[in-house]
PLY file of the C-alpha trace (Angstrom):
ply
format ascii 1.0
element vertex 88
property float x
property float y
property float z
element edge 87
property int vertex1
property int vertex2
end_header
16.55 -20.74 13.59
13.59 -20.65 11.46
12.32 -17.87 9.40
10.13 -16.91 11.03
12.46 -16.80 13.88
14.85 -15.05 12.51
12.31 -12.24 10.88
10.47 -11.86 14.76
13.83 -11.36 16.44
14.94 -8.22 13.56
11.51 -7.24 14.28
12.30 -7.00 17.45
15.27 -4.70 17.58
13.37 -1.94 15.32
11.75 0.49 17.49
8.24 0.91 16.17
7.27 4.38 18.00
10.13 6.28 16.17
9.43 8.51 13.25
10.59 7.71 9.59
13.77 9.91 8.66
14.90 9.99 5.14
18.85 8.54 5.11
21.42 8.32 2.17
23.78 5.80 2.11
27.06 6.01 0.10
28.38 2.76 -1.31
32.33 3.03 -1.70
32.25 -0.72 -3.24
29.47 0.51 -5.53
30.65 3.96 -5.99
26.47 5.24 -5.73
24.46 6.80 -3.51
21.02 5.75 -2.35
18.72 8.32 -0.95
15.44 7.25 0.54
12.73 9.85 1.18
9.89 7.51 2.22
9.35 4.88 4.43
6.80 3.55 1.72
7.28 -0.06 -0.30
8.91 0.81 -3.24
9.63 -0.71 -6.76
12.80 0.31 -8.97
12.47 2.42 -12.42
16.00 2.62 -14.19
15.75 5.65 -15.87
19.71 4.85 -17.39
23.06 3.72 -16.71
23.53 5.59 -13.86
20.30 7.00 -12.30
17.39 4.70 -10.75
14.46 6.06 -8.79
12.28 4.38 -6.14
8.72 4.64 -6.50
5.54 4.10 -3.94
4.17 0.76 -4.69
0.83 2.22 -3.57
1.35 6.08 -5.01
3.84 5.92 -7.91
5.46 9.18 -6.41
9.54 9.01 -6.26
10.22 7.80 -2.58
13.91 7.44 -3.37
17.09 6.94 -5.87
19.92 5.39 -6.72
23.10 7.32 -8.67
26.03 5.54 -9.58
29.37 6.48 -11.28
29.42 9.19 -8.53
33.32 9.72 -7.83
34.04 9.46 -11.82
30.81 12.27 -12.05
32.48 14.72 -9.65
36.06 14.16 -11.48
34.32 15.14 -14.45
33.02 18.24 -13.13
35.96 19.40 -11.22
37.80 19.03 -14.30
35.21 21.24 -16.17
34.47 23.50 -13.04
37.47 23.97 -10.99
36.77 24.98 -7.29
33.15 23.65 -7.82
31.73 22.98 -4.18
28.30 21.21 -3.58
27.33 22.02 0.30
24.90 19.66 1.98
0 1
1 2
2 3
3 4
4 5
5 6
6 7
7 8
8 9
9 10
10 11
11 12
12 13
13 14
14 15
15 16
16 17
17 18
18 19
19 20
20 21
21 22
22 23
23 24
24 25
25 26
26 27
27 28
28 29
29 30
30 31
31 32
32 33
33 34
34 35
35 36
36 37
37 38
38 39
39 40
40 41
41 42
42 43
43 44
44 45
45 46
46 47
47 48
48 49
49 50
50 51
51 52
52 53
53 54
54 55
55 56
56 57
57 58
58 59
59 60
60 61
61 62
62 63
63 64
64 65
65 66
66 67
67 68
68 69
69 70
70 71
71 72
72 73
73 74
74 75
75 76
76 77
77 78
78 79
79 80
80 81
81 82
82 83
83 84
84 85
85 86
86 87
């Protein structure tokens, strides 16, 4: 299968008429989280070791981000802040 191929059938199976909806993603291997807002192109600003933003290739605004060290952050804080609960 060509590339072109291959790129027209994956085209195919994404329905065009349905509305962007942002979606985070939780990488276990990874231990981040990836939150896109945007359905915009985006390029990748590390900002440090553990937080990267997305940003519009065409308006510079934050479209996304990427957090890692996430289960070693909320060890942290439940060690500093018993009972803490974040509700989503």
């Amino acid at each position: 299968m060509t590339n072109e191929a291959f790129a027209e059938h994956v085209l195919s199976k994404v329905a065009a008429d349905q509305p962007f909806e942002p979606t985070t993603y939780y990488d276990a291997d990874g231990d981040c989280i990836e939150f896109i807002a945007a359905p915009d192109s985006y390029y990748a600003e590390r900002i440090d070791s553990l937080v990267t933003v997305y940003r519009s290739q065409e308006t510079d605004e934050i479209v996304g981000s990427l957090i890692k060290g996430v289960s070693r952050f909320l060890r942290e804080v439940l060690r500093l802040a018993p009972g803490f609960k974040i509700e989503i």
